[in-house]
N, CA, C and O atoms as a DFTB+ gen file, in Angstrom:
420 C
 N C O
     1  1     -10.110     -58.908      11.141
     2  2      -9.904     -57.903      10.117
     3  2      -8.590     -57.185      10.404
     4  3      -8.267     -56.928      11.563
     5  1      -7.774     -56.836       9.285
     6  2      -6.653     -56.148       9.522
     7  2      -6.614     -54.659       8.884
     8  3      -7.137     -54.338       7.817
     9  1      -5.804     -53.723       9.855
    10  2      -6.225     -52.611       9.343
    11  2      -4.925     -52.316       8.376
    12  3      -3.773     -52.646       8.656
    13  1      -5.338     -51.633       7.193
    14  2      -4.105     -51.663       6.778
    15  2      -3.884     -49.895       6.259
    16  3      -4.619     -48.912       6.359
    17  1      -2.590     -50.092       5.720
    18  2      -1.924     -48.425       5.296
    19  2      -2.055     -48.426       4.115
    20  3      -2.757     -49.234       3.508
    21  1      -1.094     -47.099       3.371
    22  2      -1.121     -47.081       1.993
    23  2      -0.811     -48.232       1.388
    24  3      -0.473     -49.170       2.110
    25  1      -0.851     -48.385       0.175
    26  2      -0.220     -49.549      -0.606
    27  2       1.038     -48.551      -0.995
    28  3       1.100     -47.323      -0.946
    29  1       1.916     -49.429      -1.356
    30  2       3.504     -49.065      -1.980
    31  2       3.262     -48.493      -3.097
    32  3       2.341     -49.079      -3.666
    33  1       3.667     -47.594      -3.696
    34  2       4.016     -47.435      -5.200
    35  2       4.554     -47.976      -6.032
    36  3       5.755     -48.179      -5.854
    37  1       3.917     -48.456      -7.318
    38  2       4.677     -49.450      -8.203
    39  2       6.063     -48.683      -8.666
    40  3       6.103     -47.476      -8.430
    41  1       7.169     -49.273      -9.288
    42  2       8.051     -48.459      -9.625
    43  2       8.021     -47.710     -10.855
    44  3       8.899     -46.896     -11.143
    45  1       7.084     -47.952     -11.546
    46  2       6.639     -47.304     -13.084
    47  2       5.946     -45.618     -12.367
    48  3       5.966     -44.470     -12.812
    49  1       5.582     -46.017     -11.536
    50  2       4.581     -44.510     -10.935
    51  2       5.993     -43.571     -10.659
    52  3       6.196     -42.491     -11.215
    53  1       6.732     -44.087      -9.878
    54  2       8.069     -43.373     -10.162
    55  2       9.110     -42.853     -11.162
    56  3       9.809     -41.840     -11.140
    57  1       8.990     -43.940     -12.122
    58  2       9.352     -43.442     -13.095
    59  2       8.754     -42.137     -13.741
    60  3       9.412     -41.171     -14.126
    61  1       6.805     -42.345     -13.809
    62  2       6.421     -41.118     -14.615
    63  2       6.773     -39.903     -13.844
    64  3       7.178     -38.886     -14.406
    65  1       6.594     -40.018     -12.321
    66  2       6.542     -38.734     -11.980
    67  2       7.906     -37.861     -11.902
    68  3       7.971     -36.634     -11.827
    69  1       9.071     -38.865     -11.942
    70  2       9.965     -38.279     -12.477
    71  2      10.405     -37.371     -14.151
    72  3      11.055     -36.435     -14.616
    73  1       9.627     -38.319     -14.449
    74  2       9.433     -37.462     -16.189
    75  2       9.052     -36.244     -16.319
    76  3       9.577     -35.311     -16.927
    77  1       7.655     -36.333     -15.425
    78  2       7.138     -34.963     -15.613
    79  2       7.121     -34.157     -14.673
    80  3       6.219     -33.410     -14.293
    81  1       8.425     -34.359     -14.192
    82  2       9.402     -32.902     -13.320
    83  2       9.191     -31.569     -13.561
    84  3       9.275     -31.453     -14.784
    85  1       8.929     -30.342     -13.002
    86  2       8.969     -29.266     -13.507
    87  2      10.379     -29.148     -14.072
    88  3      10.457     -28.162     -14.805
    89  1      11.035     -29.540     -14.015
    90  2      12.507     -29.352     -15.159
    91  2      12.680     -29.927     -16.220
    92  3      13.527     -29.615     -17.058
    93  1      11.777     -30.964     -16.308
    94  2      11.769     -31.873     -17.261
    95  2      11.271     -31.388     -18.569
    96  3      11.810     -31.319     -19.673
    97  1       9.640     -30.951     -17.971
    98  2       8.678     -30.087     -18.714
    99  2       9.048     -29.033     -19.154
   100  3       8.588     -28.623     -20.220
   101  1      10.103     -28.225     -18.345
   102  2      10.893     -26.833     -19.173
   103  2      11.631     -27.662     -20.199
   104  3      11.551     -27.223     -21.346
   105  1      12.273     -28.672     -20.043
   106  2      13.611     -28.857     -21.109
   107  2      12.794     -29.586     -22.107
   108  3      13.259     -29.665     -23.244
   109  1      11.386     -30.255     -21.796
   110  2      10.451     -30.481     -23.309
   111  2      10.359     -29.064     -24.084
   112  3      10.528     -28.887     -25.290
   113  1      10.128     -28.346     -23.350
   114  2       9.570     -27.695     -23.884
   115  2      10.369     -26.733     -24.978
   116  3      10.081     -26.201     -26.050
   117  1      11.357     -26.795     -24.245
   118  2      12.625     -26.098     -24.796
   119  2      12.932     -27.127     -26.375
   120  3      13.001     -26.772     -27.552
   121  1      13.019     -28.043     -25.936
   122  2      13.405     -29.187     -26.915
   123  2      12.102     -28.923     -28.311
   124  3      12.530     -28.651     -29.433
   125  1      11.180     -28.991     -28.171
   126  2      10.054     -28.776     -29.233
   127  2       9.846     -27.450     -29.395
   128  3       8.832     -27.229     -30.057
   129  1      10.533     -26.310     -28.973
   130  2      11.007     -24.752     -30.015
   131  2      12.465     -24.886     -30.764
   132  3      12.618     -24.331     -31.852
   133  1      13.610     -25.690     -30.116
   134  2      14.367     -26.043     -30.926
   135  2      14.285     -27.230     -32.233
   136  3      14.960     -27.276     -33.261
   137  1      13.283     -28.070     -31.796
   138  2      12.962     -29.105     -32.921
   139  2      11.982     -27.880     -33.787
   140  3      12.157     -28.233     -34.953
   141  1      11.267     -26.925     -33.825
   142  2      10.612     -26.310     -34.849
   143  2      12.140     -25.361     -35.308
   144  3      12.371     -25.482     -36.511
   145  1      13.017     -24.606     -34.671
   146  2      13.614     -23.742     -35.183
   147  2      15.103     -24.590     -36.043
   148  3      15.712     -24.102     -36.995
   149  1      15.381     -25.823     -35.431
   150  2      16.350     -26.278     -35.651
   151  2      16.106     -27.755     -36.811
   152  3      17.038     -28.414     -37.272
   153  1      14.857     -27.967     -37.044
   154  2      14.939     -29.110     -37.938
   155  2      13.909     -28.540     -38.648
   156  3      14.188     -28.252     -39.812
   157  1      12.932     -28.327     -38.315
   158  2      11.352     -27.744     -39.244
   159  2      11.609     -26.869     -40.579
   160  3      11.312     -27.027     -41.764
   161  1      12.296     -25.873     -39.849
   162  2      12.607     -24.363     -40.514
   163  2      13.926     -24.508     -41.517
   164  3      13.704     -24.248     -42.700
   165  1      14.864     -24.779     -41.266
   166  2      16.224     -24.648     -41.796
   167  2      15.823     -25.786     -43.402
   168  3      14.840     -26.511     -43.559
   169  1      17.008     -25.546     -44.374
   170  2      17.010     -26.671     -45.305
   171  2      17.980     -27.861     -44.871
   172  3      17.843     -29.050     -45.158
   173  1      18.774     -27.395     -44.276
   174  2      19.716     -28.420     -43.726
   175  2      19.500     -28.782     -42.394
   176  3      20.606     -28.674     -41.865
   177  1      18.698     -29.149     -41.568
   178  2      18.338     -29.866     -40.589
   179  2      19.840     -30.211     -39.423
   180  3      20.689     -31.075     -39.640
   181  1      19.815     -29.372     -38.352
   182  2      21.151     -29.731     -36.724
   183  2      20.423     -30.581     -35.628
   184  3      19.862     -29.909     -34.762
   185  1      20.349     -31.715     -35.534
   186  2      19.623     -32.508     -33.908
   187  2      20.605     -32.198     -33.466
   188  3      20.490     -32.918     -32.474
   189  1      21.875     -31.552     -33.268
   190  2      22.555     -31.241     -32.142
   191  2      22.185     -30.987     -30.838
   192  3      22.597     -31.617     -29.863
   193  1      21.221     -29.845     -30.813
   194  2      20.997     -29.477     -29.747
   195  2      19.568     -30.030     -28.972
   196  3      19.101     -29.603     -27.917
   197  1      19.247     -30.682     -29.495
   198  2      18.158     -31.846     -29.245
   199  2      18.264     -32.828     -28.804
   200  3      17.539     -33.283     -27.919
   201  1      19.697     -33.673     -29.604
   202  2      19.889     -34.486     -28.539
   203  2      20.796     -34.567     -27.252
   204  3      20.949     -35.499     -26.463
   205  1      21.444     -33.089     -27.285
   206  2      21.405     -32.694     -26.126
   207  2      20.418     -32.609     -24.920
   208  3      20.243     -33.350     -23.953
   209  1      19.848     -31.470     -25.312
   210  2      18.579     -32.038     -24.329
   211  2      17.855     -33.182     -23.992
   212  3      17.386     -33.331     -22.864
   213  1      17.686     -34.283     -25.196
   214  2      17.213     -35.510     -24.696
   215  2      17.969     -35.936     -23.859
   216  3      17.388     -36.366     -22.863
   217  1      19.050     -35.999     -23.842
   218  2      20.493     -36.224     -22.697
   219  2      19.967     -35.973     -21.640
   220  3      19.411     -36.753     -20.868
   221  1      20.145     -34.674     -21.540
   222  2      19.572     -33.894     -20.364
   223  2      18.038     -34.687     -19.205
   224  3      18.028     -35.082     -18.039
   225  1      17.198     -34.626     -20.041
   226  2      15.935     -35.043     -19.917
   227  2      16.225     -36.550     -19.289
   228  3      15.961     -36.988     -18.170
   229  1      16.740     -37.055     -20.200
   230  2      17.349     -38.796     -19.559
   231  2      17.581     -39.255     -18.471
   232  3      17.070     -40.162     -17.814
   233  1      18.927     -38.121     -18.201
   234  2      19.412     -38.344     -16.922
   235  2      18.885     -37.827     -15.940
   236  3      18.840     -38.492     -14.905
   237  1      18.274     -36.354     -15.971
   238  2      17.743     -35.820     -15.056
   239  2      15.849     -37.051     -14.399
   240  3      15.037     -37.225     -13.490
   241  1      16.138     -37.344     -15.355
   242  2      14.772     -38.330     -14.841
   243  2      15.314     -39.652     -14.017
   244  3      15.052     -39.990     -12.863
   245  1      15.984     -40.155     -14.800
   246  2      16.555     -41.650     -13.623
   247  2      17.411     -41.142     -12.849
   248  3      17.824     -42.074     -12.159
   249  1      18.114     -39.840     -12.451
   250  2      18.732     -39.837     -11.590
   251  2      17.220     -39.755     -10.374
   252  3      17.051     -40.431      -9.359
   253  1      16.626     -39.047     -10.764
   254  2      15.350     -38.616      -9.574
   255  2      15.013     -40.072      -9.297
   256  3      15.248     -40.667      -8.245
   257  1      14.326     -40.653     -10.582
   258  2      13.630     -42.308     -10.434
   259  2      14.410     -42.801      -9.103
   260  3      13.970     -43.019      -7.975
   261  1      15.919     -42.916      -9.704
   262  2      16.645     -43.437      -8.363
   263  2      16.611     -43.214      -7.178
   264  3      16.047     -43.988      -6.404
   265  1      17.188     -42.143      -6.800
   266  2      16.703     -41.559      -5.408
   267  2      15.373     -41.800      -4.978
   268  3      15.198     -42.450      -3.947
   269  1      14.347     -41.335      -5.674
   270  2      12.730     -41.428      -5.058
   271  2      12.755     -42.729      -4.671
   272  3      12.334     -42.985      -3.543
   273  1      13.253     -43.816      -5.530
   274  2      12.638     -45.278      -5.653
   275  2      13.307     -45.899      -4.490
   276  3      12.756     -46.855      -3.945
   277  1      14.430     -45.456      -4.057
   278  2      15.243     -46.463      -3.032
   279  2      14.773     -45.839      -2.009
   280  3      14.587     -46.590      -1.052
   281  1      14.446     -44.501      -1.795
   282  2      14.694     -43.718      -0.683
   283  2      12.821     -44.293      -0.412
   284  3      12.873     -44.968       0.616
   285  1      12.420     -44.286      -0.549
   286  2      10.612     -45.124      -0.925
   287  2      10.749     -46.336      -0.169
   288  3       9.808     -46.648       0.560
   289  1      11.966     -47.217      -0.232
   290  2      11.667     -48.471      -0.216
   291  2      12.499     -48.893       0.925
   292  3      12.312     -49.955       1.519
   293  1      13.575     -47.903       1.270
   294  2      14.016     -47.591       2.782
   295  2      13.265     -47.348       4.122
   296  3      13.317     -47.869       5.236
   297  1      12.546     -46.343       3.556
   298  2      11.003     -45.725       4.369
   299  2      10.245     -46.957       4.405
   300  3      10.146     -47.378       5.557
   301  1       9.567     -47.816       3.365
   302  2       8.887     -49.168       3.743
   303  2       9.339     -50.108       4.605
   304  3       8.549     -50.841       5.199
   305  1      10.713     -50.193       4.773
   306  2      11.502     -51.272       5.191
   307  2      11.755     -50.812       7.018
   308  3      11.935     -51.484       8.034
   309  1      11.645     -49.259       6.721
   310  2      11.579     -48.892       8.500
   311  2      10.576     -48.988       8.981
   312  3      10.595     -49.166      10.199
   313  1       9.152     -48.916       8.252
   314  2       8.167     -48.703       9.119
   315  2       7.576     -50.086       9.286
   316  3       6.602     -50.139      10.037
   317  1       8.056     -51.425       8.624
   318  2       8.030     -52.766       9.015
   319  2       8.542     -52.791      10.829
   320  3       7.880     -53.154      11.801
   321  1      10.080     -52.208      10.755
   322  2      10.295     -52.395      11.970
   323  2       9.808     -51.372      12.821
   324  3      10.596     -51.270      13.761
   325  1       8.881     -50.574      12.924
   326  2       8.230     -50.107      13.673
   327  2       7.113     -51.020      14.532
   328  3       6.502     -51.887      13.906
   329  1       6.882     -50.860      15.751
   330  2       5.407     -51.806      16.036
   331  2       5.117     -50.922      16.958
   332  3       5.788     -50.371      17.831
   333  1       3.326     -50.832      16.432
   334  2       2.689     -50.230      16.446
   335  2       1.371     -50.714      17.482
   336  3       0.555     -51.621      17.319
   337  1       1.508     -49.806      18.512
   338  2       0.610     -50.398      20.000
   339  2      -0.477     -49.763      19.970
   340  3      -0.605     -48.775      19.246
   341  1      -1.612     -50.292      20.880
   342  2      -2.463     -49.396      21.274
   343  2      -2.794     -49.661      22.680
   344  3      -2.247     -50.715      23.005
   345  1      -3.597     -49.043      23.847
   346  2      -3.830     -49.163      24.677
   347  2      -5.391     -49.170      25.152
   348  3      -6.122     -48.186      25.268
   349  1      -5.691     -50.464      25.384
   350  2      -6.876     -50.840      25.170
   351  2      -7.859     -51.440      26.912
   352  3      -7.122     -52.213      27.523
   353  1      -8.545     -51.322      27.288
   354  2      -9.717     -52.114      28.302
   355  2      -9.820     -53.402      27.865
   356  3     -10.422     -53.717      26.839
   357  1      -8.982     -54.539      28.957
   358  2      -9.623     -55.962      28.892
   359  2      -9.766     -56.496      30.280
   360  3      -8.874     -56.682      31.107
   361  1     -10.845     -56.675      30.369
   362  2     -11.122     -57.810      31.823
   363  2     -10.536     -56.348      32.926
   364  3      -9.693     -56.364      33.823
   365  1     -11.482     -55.056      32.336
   366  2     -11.239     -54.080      33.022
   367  2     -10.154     -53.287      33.395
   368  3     -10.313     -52.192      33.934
   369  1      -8.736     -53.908      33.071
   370  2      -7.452     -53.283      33.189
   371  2      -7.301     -52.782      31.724
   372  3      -7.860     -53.338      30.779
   373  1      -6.592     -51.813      31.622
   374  2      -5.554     -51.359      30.376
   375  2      -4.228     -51.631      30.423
   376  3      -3.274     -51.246      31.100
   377  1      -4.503     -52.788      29.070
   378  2      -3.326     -53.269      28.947
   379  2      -3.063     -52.732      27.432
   380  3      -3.814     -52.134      26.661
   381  1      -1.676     -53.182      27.290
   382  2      -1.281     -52.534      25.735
   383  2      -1.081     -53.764      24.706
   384  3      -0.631     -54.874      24.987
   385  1      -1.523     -53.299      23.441
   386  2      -1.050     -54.955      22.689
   387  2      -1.428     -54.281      21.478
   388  3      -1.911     -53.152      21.380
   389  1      -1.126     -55.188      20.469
   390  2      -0.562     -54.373      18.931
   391  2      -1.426     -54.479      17.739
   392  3      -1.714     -55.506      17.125
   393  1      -1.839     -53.135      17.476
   394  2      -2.748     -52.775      16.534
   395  2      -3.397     -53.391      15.625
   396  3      -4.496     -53.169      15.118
   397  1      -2.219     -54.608      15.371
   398  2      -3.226     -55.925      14.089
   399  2      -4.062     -56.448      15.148
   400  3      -4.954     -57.064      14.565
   401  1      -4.268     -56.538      16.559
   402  2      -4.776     -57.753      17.143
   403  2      -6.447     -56.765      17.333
   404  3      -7.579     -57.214      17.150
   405  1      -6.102     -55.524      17.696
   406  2      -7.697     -55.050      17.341
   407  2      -8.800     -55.493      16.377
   408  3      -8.480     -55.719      15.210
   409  1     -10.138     -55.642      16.787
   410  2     -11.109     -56.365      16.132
   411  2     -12.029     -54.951      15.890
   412  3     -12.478     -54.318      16.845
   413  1     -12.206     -54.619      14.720
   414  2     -12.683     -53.429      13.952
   415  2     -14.177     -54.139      14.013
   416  3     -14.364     -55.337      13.800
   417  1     -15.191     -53.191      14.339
   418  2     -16.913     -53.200      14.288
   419  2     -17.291     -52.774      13.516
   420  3     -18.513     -52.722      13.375
């Protein structure tokens, strides 16, 4: 039996949680009082400042996606080269040898 760790995060899980950033969620939010004051209300309808903020919202999300996602997959790639011992009783001595080779009861 092998013991194992977390599983990885898919990269979509990164994506959402970048979306729903507390900055993100302010600049929705911001964005849907300007979509009521700026397209709803008026007769002549401005997405100016909307799709500004979608801008905003855009980048501020894949810039995070990015960082989280590589910096994620850096961290996976170190703790491969980590090895991981334990120190165990065989044939009465303690000797050391590596954590997959333990037999779980």
């Amino acid at each position: 039996m092998k013991l194992r760790g977390a599983k990885p995060k898919k990269w979509y899980n990164y994506l959402f949680e970048s979306l729903i950033s507390p900055f993100n969620c302010i600049l929705l939010g911001i964005m849907a009082v300007l979509f009521y004051t700026d397209v709803y209300l008026p007769d002549t309808p401005s997405y100016a400042n909307i799709i500004v903020i979608a801008i905003l919202v855009l980048s501020s999300t894949l810039l995070e996606f990015f960082e989280e996602y590589r910096s994620n997959k850096a961290a996976e790639k170190l703790k491969e080269l980590v090895a991981t011992t334990a120190n165990v009783l065989r044939d009465g001595r303690e000797v050391q040898i590596p954590i997959r080779e333990i037999a779980l009861r």
